[in-house]
C-alpha positions in Angstrom: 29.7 35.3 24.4 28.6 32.7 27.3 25.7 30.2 26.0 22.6 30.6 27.8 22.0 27.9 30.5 19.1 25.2 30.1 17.4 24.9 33.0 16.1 21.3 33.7 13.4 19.5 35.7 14.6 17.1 38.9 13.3 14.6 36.4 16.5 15.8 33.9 13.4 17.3 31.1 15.3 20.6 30.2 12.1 23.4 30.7 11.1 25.5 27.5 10.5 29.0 27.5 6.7 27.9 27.7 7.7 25.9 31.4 9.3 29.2 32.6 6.9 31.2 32.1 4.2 28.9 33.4 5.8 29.0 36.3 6.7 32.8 36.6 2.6 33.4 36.4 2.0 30.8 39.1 4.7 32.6 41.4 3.2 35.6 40.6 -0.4 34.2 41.3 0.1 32.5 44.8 1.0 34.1 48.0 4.8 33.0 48.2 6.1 33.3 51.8 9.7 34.0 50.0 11.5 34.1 53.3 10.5 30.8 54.4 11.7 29.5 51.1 14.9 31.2 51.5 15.3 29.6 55.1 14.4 26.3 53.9 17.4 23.9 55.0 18.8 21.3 52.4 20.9 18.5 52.5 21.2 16.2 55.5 19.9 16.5 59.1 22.2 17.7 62.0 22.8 14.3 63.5 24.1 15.6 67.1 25.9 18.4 68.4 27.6 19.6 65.3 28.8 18.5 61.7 28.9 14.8 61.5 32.5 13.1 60.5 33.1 10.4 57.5 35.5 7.8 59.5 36.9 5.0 57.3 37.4 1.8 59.0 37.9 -1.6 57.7 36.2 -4.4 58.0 36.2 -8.0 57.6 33.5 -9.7 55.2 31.9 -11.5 57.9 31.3 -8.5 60.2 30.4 -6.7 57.2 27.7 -9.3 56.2 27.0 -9.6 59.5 26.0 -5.7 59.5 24.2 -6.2 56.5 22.1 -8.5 57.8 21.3 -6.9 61.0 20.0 -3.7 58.8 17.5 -5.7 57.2 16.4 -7.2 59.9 15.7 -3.9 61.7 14.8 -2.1 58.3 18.0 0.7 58.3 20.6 1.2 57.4 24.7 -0.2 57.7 25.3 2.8 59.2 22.9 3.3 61.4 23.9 -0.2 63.0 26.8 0.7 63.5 26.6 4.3 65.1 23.9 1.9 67.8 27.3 -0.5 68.0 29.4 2.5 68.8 27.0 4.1 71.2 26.5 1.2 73.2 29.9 -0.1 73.6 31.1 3.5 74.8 28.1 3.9 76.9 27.3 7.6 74.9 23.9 8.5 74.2 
């Protein structure tokens, strides 16, 4: 026999029968568009053309901080800095 599953809250709070059912009469209650949920995209945004590729590279500690610092400045992110890099030394958009 398989144990039941415990549903929980984003938060971690496992939901009690109580929860479920609270939330079964609000679905029922409110005009759910349920294809619109079902079309909802998760995870990350397209970044270009296609699916986006993890490339490892190393780098020394000084470049490294170097990036770092150039994130902060410009309030992104490490990676963001240095897909710009990339882009501009290969002249891609």
């Amino acid at each position: 026999m398989t144990e039941p599953t415990t549903r929980r809250t984003p938060s971690g709070r496992p939901l009690t029968d109580e929860d479920l059912d609270r939330i079964a009469t609000e679905v029922e209650e409110k005009d759910y568009d349920v294809e619109a949920l079902k079309s909802r995209r998760r995870g990350r945004p397209p970044m270009g053309s296609g699916p986006a590729d993890v490339v490892p590279v190393r780098i020394d500690p000084e470049l490294r901080a170097a990036i770092e610092a150039r994130a902060v400045a410009n309030h992104t992110t490490t990676s963001e800095i240095i897909r710009e890099a990339l882009r501009r030394f290969l002249d891609v958009a």
